[in-house]
N, C-alpha and C positions, 0 to 999 in steps of 0.2 A: 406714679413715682417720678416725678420731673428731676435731672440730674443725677440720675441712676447710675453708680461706677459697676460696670460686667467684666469679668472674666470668663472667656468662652471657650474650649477646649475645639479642637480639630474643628477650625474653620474656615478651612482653607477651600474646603469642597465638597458637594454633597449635602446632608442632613446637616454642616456647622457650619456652609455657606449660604443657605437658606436662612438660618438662626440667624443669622449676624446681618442679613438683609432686612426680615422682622424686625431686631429689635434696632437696628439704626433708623427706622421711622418714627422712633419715638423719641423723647429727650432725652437720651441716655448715651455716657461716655463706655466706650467698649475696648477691651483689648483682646484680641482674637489670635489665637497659637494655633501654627499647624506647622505643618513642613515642607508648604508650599508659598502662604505666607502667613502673614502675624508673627508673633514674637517666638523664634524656633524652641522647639523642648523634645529630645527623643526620648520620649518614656520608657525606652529599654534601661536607661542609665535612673539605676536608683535615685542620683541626686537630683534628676529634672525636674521633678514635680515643684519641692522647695523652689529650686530656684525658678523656676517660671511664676510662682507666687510671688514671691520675691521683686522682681522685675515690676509685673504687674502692679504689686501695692507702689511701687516706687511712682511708677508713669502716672498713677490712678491720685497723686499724692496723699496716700497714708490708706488710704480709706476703699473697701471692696464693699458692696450692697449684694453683687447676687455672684451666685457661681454657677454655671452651666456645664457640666461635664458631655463632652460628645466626644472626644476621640476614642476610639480604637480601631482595631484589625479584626478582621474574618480570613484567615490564612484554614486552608482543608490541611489536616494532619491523618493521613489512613490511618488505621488500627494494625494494617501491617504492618510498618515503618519499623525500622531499628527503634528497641525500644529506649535508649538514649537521644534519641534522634527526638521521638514521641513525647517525650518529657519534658525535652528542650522548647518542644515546640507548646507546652500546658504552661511550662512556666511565663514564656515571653506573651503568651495572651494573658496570661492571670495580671501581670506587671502591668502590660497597657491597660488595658480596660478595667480592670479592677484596683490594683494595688495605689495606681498612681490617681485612680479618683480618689479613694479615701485617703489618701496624705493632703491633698488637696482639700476634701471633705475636714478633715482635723484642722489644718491651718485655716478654714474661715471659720468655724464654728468658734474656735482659738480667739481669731482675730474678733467678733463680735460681742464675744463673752469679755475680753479687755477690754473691749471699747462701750459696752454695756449698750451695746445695740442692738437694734433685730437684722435677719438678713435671711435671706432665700439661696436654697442650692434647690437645682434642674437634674438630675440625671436621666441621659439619653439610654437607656436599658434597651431589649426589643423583647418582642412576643415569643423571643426561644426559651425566655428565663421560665414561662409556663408552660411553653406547648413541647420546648426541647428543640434538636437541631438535627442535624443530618448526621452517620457515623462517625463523620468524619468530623466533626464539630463539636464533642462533649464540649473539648475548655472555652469553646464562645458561650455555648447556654450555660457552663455553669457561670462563668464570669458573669452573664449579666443576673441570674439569679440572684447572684450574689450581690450585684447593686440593688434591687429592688430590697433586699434583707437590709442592707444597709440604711436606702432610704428612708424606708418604717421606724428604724431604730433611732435615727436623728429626730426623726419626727416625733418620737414618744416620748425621745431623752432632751429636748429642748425649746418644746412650745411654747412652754410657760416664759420664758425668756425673747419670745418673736423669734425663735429662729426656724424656717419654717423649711421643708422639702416633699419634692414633689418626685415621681420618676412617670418617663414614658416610656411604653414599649411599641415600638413603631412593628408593624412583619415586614412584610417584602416593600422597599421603598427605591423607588427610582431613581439612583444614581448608579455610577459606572461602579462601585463593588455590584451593588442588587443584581445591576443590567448580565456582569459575567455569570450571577449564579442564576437568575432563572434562566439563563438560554443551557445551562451545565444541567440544567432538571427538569431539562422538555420543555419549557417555555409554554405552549396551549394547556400542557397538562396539569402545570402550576398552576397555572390560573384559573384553572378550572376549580381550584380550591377555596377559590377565594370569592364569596357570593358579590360581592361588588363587582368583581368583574374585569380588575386591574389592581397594580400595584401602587401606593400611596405614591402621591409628589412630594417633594421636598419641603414644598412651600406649605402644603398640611399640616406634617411635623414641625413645622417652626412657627406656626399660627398658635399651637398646641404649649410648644416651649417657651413662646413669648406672651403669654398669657398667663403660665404658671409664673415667671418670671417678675414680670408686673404685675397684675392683676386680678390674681385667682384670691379670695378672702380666706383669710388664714384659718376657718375651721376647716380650708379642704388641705390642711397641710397631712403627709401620709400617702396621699393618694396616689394610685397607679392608673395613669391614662394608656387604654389602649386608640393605636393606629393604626388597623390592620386590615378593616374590608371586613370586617366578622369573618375571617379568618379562624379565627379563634376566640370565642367566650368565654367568659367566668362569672 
């Protein structure tokens, strides 16, 4: 797909600065949002998503081919916690990682279906939406559950039209969120979990994302790629 217009979520660092190093090797125009850099959007604020689209379709002039969602948050919420506190804290991960993918998810499927085009969406899910997370973590696994439900659903509800989606679930992956949580869960003992033997790089994950992204042929649209060390199977 030569002259490929990307929209790439949280790329600023991590798993969506690896992304956006993949896929600038190829012919393809990118616009990368984070909050470090790329085009700012805090996905706390219900209107960000819109207008980060918005932006993007502008710069991109008119026209999106793929969508990569990667941002969100891994914030620990106890189960002790004030239970206003704890709610506050289910909702503002539901909003990043989930809400404000699928408003995103909606405006390009949107945009392809006017434009009677085809187009691909990436979601960066992880291996909690099956294996689960720590107690302190329901609202990140169900959050990306809930994108893997998602991505199925796109993918059943719009093949016939080219419009194709993928999701990955990465497990423990090497950057500075991973690096604080495995040293937080014994570090030797984590990885003692993981038959590989280490935690994924970056650059894996994005080998992964830029492959669905360009390249994967459209009957593997649906599919859930794991990244995790067999970690965890299904």
């Amino acid at each position: 797909m030569s002259d490929t217009h990307i929209l790439l979520t949280g790329s600023s660092r991590g798993i969506g600065a690896a992304i956006a190093t993949a896929l600038k090797e190829r012919s393809v125009r990118l616009i990368g949002h984070g909050t470090r850099s790329g085009v700012p959007a805090d996905f706390t604020d219900p209107a960000a998503p819109q207008a980060l689209w918005r932006t993007a379709l502008d710069t991109l002039d008119g026209r999106i081919d793929v969508l990569v969602n990667n941002a969100g948050i891994f914030e620990a919420t106890p189960l002790d916690i004030e239970h206003d506190d704890w709610v506050a804290s289910w909702e503002r991960t539901m909003r990043v990682n989930l809400t404000a993918s699928a408003e995103l998810c909606r405006l390009a499927v949107r945009h392809w279906q006017a434009e009677g085009r085809p187009g691909r969406i990436v979601n960066i899910a992880s291996r909690a939406a099956y294996r689960g997370d720590s107690p302190a973590h329901w609202h990140y696994a169900a959050s990306k559950a809930g994108m893997v439900a998602m991505t199925k659903t796109i993918a059943r509800g719009y093949a016939g039209r080219g419009i194709l989606a993928f999701a990955i679930c990465p497990g423990f992956t090497m950057t500075g969120m991973a690096e604080d949580y495995v040293e937080s869960r014994g570090g030797p003992k984590l990885l003692a979990d993981i038959p590989l033997g280490r935690v994924a790089d970056p650059a894996e994950v994005a080998e992964v994302a830029r492959f669905c992204a360009l390249d994967a042929p459209p009957s593997m649209t649906g599919a859930v790629l794991d990244v995790n060390g067999a970690s965890y199977v299904r």
